[in-house]
C-alpha positions as CSV (number, residue, x, y, z in Angstrom):
1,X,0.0,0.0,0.0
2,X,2.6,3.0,-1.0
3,X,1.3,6.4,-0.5
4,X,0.2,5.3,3.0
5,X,0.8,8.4,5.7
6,X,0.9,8.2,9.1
7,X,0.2,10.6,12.0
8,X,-1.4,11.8,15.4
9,X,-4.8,13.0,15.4
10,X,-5.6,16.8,16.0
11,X,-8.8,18.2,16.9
12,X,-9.8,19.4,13.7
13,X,-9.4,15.9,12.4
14,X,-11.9,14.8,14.7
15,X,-15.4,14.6,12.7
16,X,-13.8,12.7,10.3
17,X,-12.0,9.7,12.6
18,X,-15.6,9.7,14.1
19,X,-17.1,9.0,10.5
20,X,-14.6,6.4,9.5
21,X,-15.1,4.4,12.7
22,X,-18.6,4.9,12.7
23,X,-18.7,3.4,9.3
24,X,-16.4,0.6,10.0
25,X,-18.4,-0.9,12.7
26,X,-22.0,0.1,12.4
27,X,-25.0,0.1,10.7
28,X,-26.1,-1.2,6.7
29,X,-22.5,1.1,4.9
30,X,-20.4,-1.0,7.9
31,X,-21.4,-4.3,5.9
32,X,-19.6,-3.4,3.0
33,X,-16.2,-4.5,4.7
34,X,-15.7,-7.4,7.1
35,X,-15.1,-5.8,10.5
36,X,-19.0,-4.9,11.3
37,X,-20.5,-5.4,14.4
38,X,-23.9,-4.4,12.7
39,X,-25.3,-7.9,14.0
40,X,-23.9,-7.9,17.5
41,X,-24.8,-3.5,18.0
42,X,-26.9,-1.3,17.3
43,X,-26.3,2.6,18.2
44,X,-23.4,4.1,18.3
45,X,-19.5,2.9,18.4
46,X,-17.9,6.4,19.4
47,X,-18.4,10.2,18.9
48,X,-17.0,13.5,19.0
49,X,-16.8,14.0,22.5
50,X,-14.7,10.6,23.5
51,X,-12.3,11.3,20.3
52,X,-11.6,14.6,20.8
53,X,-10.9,13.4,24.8
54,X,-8.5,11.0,23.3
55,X,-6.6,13.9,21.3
56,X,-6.4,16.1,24.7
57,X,-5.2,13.2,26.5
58,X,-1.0,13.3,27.8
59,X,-1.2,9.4,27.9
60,X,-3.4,8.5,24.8
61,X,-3.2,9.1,20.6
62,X,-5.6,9.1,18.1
63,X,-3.2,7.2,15.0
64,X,-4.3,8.3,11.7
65,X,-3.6,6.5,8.2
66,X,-4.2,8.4,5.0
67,X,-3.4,8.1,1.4
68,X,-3.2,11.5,-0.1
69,X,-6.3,13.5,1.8
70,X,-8.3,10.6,2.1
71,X,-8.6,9.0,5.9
72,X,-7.8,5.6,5.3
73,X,-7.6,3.9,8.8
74,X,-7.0,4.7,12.2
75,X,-6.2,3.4,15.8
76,X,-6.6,4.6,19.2
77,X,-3.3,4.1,21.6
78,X,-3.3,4.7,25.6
79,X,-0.3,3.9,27.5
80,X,-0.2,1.8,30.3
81,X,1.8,1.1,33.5
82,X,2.5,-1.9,31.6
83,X,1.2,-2.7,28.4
84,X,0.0,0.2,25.3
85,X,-3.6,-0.7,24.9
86,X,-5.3,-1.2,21.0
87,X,-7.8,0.3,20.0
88,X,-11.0,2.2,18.0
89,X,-9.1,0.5,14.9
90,X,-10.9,1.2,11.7
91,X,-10.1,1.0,8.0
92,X,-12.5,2.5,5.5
93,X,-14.8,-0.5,4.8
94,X,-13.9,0.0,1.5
95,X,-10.6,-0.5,1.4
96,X,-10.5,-3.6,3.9
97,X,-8.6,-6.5,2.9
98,X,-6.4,-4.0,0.6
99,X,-3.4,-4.5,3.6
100,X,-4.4,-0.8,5.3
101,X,-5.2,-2.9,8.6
102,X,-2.0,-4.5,9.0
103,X,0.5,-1.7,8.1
104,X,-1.5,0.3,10.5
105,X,-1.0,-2.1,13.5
106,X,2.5,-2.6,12.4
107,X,2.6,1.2,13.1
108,X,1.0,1.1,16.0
109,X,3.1,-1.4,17.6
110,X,6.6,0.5,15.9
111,X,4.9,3.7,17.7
112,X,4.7,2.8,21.0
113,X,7.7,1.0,21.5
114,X,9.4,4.1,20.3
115,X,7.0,6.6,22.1
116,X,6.2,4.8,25.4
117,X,9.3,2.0,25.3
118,X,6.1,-0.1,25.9
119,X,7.2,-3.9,25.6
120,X,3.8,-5.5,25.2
121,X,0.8,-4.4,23.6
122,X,-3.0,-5.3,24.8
123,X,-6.5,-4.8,23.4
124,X,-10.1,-6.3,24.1
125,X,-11.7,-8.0,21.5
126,X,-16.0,-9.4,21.6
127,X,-15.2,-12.9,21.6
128,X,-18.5,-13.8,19.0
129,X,-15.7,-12.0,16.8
130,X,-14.2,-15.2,15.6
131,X,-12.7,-13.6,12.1
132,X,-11.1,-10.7,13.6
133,X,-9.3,-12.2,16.7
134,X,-7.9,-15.3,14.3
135,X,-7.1,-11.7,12.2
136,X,-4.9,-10.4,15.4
137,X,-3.8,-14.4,16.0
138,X,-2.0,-14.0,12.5
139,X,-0.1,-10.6,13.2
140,X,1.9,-12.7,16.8
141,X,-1.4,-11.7,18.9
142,X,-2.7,-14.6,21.5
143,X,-5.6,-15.0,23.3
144,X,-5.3,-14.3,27.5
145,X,-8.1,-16.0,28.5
146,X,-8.8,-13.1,30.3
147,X,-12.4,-11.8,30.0
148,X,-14.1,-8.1,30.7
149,X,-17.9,-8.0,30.8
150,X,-19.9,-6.3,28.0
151,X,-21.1,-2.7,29.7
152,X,-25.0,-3.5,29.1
153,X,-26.8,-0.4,30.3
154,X,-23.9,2.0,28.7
155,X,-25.2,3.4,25.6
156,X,-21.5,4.6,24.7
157,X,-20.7,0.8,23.9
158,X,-23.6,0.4,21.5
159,X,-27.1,-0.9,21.5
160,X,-26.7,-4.6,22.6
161,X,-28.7,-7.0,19.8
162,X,-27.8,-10.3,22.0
163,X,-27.2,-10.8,26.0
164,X,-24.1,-12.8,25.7
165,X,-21.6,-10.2,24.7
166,X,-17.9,-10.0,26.2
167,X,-14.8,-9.1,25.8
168,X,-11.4,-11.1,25.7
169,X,-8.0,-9.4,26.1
170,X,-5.5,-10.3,23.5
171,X,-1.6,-9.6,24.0
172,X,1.4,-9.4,22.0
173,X,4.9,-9.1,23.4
174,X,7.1,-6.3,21.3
């Protein structure tokens, strides 16, 4: 994928990292590529507010990807006492399976071991996503075995279609 640019998030590239992950993950348009949630969520995945708190943040980056002026994917990084955590990753459905996805976690991972010196990086992952974590299992992630609960009731998450949502953590030593 040449032409691929990477860089921090600023404020006024919020609305449009909001778009891109909205369109990634929910809704009929999120269908298009193969990371919807559009049968496990309804409602929203994030908005302006929690992005642009993400930008102002000392300890977290919003990761952008673009190929000329076009938004092509993008990540959200937090670092951790000790692990960088993974996550809000989008690529334009449109462009999934093109390779975007894993130069931009390659990125990711180059960027905080440079940044933060982080050695290990984590994210949580629904575990009815069986395509996307064997996705992460073929870039060196594992599975923990460690679980979070789904926050039913938080409207921030999504709109829950099914009661047995979770999360599992998946780690990668850098």
């Amino acid at each position: 994928m040449s032409g691929l640019s990477f860089r921090p998030a600023t404020a006024a590239d919020v609305a449009d990292v909001v778009a891109l992950v909205e369109s990634a993950y929910r809704g009929d348009a999120s269908r298009v590529g193969w990371t919807t949630e559009a049968d496990l969520l309804d409602g929203r995945r994030t908005d302006a507010e929690a992005v642009q708190a993400i930008v102002d943040a000392d300890d977290r980056l919003v990761l952008l990807a673009s190929g000329g002026a076009e938004l092509r994917g993008c990540c959200e990084l937090r670092r951790g006492a000790d692990a960088a955590y993974f996550g809000m990753f989008a690529v334009r459905p449109s462009l999934q399976g093109a390779g975007i996805g894993k130069l931009v976690i390659e990125e990711a991972e180059r960027l905080v071991r440079d940044l933060w010196a982080a050695a290990r990086m984590e994210m949580t992952v629904l575990v009815q996503r069986h395509e996307l974590i064997a996705w992460y299992e073929r870039r060196g992630y594992r599975r923990t075995g460690v679980t979070e609960p789904f926050p039913y009731g938080d409207e921030r998450f999504g709109l829950p279609r099914r009661p047995d949502l979770m999360f599992e953590v998946l780690a990668k030593d850098l």
